[in-house]
VEXVOMI-541263 format. One line per field, with one value per residue (C-alpha): residue number from 1; residue in three letters; x, y, z. Coordinates in Angstrom, 3 decimals, always signed. Layout:
// VEXVOMI-541263
vexkol = (NUM;...)
zadren = (ALA;...)
x = (X;...)
y = (Y;...)
z = (Z;...)
END
This chain:
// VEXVOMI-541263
vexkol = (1;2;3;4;5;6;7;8;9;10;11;12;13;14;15;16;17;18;19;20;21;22;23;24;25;26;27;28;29;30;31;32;33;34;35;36;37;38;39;40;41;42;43;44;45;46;47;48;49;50;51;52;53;54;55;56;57;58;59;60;61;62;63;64;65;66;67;68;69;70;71;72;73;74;75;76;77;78;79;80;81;82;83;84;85;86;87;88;89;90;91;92;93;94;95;96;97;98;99;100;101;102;103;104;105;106;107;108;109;110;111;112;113;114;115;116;117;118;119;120;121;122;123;124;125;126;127;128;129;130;131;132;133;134;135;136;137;138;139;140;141;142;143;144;145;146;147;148;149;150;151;152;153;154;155;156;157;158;159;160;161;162;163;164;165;166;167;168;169;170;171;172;173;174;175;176;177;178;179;180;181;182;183;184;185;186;187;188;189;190;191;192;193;194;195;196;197;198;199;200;201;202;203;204;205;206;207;208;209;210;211;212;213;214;215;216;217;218;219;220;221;222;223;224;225;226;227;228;229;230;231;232;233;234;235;236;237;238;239;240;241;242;243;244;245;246;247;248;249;250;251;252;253;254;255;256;257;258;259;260;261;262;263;264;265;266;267;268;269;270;271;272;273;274;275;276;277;278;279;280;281;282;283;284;285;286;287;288;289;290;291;292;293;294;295;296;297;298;299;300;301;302;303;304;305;306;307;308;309;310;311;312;313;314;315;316;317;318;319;320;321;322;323;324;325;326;327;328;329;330;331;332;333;334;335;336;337;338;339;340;341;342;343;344;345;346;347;348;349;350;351;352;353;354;355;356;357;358;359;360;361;362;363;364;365;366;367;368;369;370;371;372;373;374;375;376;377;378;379)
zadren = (UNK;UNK;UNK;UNK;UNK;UNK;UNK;UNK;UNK;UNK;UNK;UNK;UNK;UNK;UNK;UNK;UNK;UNK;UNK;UNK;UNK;UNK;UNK;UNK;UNK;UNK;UNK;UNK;UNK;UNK;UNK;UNK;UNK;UNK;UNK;UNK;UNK;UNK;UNK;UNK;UNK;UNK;UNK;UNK;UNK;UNK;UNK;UNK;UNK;UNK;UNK;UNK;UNK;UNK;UNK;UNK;UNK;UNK;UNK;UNK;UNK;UNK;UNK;UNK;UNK;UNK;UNK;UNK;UNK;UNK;UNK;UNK;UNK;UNK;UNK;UNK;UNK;UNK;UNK;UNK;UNK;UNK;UNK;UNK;UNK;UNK;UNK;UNK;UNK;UNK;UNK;UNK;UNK;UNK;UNK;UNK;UNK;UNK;UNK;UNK;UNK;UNK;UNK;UNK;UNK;UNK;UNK;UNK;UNK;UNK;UNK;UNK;UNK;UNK;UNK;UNK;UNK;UNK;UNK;UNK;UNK;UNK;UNK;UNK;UNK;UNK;UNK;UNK;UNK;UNK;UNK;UNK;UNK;UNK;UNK;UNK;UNK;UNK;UNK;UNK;UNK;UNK;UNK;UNK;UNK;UNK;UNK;UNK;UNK;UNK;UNK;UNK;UNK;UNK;UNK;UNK;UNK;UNK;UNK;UNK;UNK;UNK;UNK;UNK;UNK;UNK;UNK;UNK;UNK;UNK;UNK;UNK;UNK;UNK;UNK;UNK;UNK;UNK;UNK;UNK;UNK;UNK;UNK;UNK;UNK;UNK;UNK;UNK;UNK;UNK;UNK;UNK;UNK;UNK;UNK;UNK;UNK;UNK;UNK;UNK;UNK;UNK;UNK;UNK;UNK;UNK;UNK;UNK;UNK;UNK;UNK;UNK;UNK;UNK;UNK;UNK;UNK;UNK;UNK;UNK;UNK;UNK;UNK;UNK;UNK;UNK;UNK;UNK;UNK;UNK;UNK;UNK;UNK;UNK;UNK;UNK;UNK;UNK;UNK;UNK;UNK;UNK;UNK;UNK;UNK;UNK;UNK;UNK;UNK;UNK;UNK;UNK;UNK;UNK;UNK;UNK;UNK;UNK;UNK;UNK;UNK;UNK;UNK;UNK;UNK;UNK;UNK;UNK;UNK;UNK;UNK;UNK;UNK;UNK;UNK;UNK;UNK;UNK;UNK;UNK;UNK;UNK;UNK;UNK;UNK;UNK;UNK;UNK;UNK;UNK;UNK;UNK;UNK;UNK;UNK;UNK;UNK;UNK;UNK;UNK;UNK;UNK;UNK;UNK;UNK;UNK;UNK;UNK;UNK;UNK;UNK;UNK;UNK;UNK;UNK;UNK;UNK;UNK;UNK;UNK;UNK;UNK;UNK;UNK;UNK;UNK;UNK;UNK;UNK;UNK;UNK;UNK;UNK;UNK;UNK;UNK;UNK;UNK;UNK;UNK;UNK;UNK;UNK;UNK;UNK;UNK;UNK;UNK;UNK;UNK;UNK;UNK;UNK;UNK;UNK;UNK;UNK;UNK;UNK;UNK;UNK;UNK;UNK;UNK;UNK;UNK;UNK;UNK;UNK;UNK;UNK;UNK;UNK;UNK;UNK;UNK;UNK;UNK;UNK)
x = (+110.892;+111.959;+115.681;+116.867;+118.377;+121.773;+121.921;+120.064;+123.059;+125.661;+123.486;+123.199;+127.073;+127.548;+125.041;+126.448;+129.927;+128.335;+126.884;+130.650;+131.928;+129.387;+129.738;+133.379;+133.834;+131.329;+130.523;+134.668;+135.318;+133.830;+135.466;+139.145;+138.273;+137.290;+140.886;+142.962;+140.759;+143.002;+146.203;+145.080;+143.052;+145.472;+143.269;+139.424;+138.421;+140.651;+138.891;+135.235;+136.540;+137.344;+133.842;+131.667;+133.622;+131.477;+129.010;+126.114;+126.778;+127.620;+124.461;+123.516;+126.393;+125.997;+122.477;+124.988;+126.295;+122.754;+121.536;+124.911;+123.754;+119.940;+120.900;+123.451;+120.905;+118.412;+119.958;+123.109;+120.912;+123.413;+126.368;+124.654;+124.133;+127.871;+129.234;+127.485;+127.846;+131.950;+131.959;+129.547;+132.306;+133.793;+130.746;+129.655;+132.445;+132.047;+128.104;+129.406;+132.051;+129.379;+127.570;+130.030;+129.671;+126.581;+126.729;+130.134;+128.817;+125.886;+127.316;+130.587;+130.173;+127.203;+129.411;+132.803;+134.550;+137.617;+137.814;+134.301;+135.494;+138.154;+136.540;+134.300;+137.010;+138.356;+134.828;+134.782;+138.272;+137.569;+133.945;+135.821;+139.460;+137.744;+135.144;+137.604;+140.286;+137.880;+136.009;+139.246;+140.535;+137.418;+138.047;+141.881;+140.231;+137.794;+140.548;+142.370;+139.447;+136.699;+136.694;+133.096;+130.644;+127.124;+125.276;+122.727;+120.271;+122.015;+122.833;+126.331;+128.477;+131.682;+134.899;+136.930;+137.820;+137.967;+141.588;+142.282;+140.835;+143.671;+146.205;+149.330;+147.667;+144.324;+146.011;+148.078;+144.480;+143.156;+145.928;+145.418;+141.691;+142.473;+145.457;+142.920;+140.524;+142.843;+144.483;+140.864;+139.812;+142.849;+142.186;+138.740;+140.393;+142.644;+139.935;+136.827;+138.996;+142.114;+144.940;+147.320;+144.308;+144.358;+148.334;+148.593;+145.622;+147.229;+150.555;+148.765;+147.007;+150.434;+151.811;+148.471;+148.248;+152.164;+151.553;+148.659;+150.697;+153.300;+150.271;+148.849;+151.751;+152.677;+148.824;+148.588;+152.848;+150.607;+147.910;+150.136;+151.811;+148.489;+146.142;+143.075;+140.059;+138.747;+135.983;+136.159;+132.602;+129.507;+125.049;+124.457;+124.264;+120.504;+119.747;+117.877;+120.975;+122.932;+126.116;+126.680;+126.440;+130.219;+133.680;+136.351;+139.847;+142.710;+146.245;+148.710;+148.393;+144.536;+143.070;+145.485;+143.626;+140.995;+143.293;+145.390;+141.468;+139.745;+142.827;+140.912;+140.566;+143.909;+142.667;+141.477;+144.711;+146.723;+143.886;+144.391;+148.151;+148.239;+145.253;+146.709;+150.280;+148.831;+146.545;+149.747;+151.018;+147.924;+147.949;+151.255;+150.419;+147.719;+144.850;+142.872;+139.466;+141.126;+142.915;+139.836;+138.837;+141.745;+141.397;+137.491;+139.177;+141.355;+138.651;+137.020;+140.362;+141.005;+137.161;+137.017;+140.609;+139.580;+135.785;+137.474;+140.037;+137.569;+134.958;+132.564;+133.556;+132.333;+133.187;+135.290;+135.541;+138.469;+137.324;+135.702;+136.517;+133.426;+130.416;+132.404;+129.902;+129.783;+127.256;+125.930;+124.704;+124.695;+121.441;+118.153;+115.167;+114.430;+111.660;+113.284;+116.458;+114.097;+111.440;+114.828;+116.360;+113.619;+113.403;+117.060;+117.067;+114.828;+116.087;+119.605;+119.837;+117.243;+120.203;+123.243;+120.606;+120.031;+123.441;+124.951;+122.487;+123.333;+127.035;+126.416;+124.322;+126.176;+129.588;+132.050;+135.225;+134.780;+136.494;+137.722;+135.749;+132.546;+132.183;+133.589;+130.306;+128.039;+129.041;+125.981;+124.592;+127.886;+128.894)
y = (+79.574;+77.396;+77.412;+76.057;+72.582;+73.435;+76.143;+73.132;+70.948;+73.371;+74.949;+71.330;+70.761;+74.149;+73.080;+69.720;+71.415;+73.470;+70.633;+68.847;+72.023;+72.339;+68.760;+69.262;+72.383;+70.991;+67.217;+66.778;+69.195;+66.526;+63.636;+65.285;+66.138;+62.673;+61.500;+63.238;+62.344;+60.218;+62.331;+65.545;+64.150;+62.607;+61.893;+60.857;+64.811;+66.138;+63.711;+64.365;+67.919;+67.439;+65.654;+68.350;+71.079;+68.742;+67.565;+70.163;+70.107;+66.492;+65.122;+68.321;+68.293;+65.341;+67.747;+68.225;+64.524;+63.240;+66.511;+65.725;+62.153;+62.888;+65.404;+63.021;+60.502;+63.069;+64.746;+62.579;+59.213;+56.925;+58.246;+57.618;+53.931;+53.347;+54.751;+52.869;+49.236;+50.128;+51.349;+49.346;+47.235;+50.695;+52.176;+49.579;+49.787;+53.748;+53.238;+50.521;+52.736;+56.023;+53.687;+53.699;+57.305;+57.778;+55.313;+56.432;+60.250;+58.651;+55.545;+56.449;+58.378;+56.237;+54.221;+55.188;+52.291;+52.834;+50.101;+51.039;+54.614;+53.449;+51.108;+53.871;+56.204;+53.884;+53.634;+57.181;+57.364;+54.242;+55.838;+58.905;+57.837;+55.255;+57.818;+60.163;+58.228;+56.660;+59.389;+60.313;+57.313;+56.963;+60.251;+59.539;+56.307;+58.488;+60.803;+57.790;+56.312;+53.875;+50.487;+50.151;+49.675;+50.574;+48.833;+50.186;+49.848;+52.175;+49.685;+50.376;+47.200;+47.976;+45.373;+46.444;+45.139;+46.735;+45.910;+47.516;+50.679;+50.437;+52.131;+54.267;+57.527;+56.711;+56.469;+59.737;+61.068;+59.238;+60.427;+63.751;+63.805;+63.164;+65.328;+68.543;+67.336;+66.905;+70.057;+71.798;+70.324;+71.213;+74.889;+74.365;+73.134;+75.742;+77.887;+75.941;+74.396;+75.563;+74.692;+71.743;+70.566;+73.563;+73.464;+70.012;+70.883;+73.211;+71.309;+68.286;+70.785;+72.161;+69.109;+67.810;+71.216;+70.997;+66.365;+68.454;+70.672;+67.964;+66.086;+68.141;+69.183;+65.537;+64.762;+67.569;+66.908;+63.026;+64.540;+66.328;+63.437;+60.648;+59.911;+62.616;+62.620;+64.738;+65.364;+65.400;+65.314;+65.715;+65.997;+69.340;+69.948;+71.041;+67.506;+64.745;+63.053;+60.028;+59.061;+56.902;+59.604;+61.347;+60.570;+60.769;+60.537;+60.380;+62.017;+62.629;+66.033;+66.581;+67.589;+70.449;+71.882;+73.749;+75.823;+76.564;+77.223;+79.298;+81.041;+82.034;+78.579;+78.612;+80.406;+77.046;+75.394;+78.709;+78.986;+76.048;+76.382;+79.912;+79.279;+76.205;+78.472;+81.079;+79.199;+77.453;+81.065;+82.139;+79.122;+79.890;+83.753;+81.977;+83.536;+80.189;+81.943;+83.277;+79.732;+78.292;+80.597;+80.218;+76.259;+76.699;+78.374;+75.421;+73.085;+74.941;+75.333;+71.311;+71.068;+73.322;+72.604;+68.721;+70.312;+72.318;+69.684;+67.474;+69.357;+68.703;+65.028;+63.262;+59.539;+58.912;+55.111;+53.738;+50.517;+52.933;+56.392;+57.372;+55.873;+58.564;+60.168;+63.912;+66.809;+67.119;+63.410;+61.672;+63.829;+63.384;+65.034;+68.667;+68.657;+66.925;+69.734;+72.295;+70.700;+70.196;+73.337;+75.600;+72.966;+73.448;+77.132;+77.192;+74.726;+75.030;+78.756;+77.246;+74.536;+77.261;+79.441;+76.932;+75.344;+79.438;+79.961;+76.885;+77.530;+81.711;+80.661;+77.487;+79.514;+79.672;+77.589;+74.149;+74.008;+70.812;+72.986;+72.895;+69.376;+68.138;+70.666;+69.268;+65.709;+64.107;+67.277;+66.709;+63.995)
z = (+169.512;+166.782;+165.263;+162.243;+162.376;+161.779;+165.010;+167.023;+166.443;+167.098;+170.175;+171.892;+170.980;+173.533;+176.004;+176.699;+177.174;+179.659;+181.353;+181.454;+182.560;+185.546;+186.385;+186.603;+188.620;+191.281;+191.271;+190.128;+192.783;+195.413;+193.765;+194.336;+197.649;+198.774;+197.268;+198.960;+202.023;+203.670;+202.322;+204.313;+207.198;+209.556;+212.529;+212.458;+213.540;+210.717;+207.914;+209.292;+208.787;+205.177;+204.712;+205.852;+203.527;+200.803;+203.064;+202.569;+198.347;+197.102;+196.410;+194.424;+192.341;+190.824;+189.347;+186.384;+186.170;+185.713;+183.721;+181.551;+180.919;+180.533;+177.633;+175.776;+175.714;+174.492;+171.608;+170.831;+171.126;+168.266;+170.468;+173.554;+172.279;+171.111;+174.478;+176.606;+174.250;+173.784;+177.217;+178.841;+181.743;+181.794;+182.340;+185.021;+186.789;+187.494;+188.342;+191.039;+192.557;+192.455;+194.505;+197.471;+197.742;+198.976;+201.736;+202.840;+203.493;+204.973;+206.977;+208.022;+210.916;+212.559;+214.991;+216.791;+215.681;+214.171;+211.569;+210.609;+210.013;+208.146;+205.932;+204.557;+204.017;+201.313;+199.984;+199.210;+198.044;+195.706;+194.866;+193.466;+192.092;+189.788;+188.017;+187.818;+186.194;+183.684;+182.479;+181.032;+180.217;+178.133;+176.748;+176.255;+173.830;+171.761;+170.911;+169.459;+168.048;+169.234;+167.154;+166.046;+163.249;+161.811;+159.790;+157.459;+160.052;+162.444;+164.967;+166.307;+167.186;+169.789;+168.789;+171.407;+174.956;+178.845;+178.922;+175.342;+176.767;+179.263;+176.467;+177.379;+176.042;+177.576;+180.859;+180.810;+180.283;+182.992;+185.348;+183.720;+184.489;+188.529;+189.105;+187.412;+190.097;+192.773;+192.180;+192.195;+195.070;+196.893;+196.494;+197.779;+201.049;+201.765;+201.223;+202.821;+206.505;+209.106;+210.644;+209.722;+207.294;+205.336;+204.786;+203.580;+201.234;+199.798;+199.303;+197.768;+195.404;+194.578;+193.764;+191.811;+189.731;+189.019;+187.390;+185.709;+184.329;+183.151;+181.938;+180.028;+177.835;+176.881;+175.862;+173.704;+172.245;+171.896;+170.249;+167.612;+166.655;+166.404;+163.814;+164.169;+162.008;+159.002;+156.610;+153.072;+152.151;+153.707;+153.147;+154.193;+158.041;+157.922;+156.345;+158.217;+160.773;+158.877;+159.845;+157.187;+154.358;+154.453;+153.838;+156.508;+156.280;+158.861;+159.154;+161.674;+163.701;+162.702;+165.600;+165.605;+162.305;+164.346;+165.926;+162.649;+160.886;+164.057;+165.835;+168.838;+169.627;+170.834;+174.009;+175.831;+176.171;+176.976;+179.783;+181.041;+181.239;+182.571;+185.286;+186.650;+187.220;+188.406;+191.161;+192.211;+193.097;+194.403;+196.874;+197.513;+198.546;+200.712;+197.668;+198.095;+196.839;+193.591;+193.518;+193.703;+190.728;+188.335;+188.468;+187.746;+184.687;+184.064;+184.160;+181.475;+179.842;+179.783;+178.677;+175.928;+174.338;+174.157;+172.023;+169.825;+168.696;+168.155;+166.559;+165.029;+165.891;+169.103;+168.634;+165.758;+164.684;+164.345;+162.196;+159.860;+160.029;+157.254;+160.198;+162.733;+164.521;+164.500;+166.008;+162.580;+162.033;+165.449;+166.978;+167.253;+164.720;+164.764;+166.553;+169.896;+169.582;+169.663;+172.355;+174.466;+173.951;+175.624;+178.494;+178.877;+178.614;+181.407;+183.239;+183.321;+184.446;+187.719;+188.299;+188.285;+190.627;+193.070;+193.054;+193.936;+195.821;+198.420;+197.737;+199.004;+202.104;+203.465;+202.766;+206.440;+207.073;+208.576;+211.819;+213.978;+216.596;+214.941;+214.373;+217.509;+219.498;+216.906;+216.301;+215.558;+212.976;+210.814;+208.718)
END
């Protein structure tokens, strides 16, 4: 099975938004739940409640993080580089936090004491706020533009700071990157536990869908009125990858172009709009599964608005918009798209089998009941 180089590019550009979207809707889900921890769980039985809604899925969520990262060091190697150089304290800092998480699910409930208890629960709540507000604060900076160079050598070289990525429109999209979360996760509560635990889940992911909501609006009124990126002239997309061989131009309001030049792109953000208002009413109606649903559709909304507006782009620079990398020129040869691309068509399908598979036969509401007869089984 061997494509062309051209359908390579735009086939990997699909698969990695797949991989987002997966790592969003599951590992994301886990991330909001473990924030509003301490929001929803008011007494220790009520948080090892929340917990063990997550407890039997968390470590194979994060499949898609590390599948996600794998494949855009794979086939978007020059982007991988400049990411993880302009990014790298940024990048640091979320690796440290994950690193909470694990020990907090695993440590936690080993001793009675309190304090103990305690301690962790801010682990995981630090373990998850931080990833989730800088992935999109990162993602809230590329949209703006990412202040490096390359030379004619290729290498990249990042001019920026940590505290310049700390921007007022890279925040809103930080914020805007939790409260999506949050409001996911919420829905999963109300579905997945009882009692007072499942009421003040579904409050929080009320509130959290309605910031979204606000959120999203004012990044996308933002993104109308910023510089986006364009391309005047390019080598032909089936030519050997060099981002150093087209001219790019910016101008206020061009990330809106896509949707004025492919109409049905317009779908994503009226998806992710209309899903997160109608999961607020479906919470409301006490509908958590089709909640749950319509917010999976948000994600994807959110996800897919963000790739269209950018496309073909995928880290613009702002020191020299003509050495932007794109899916065209930022990827690796033909041969390692290709080699890739029936690994991933194999392997990806086992991942979304195995991860429904676990989700269909661990499925029940976790009850205060259940974990206080089987305290040492649960988390």
């Amino acid at each position: 099975m061997i494509f062309d180089y051209e359908t390579l590019k735009f086939l990997w550009w699909l698969l990695i938004g797949v991989l987002l979207i997966g790592f969003a809707i599951t590992d994301g889900m886990d991330m909001g739940v473990a924030i509003l921890l301490r929001l929803v769980g008011k007494t220790d039985l009520e948080r090892r409640t929340v917990i063990n809604t997550i407890g039997a899925h968390w470590d194979g969520n994060q499949v898609w993080f590390i599948t996600a990262g794998g494949a855009l060091f794979a086939a978007w190697p020059m982007v991988y580089a400049a990411a993880f150089s302009g990014f790298y304290f940024a990048m640091m800092l979320v690796l440290f936090a994950l690193f909470l998480r694990p020990l907090a699910f695993d440590y936690r409930s080993k001793l009675e004491s309190a304090k103990w208890r305690n301690n962790w629960d801010w682990a995981l709540l630090v373990g998850s706020f931080v990833p989730a507000l800088v992935f999109g604060v990162a993602f809230g900076n590329i949209l703006q533009g990412v202040p490096f160079d390359i030379d004619n050598l290729l290498r990249t070289t990042y001019q920026g700071s940590f505290f310049a990525l700390l921007n007022p429109f890279a925040l809103i999209a930080g914020l805007l990157s939790v409260t999506m979360l949050v409001g996911h996760a919420g829905m999963w509560l109300q579905l997945r536990t009882d009692a007072e635990v499942s009421v003040r889940s579904a409050q929080y992911g009320r509130y959290a869908l309605m910031l979204f909501i606000a959120l999203f609006a004012i990044a996308g009124f933002w993104v109308a009125k910023m510089d986006g990126y364009q391309i005047i002239s390019m080598p032909d997309t089936q030519s050997y990858a060099n981002p150093l061989g087209k001219v790019v131009t910016t101008a206020p309001g061009a990330w809106l172009d896509n949707y004025s030049k492919m109409p049905l792109t317009m779908m994503f953000p009226i998806l992710a709009f209309v899903s997160a208002i109608i999961a607020i009413i479906l919470s409301k109606l006490n509908k958590p599964a089709l909640a749950l649903a319509t917010t999976s559709t948000m994600l994807i909304g959110v996800i897919m608005t963000a790739g269209s507006a950018m496309f073909p782009f995928i880290m613009p620079s702002s020191n020299n918009p003509n050495i932007s990398l794109t899916m065209w020129d930022a990827v690796s040869s033909h041969m390692t798209l290709n080699v890739m691309f029936i690994a991933a068509i194999i392997f990806v399908p086992l991942i979304l089998c195995y991860t429904t598979w676990c989700y269909v036969k661990m499925w029940r509401k976790v009850t205060q009941t259940e974990i206080t007869n089987n305290t040492h089984g649960s988390y």
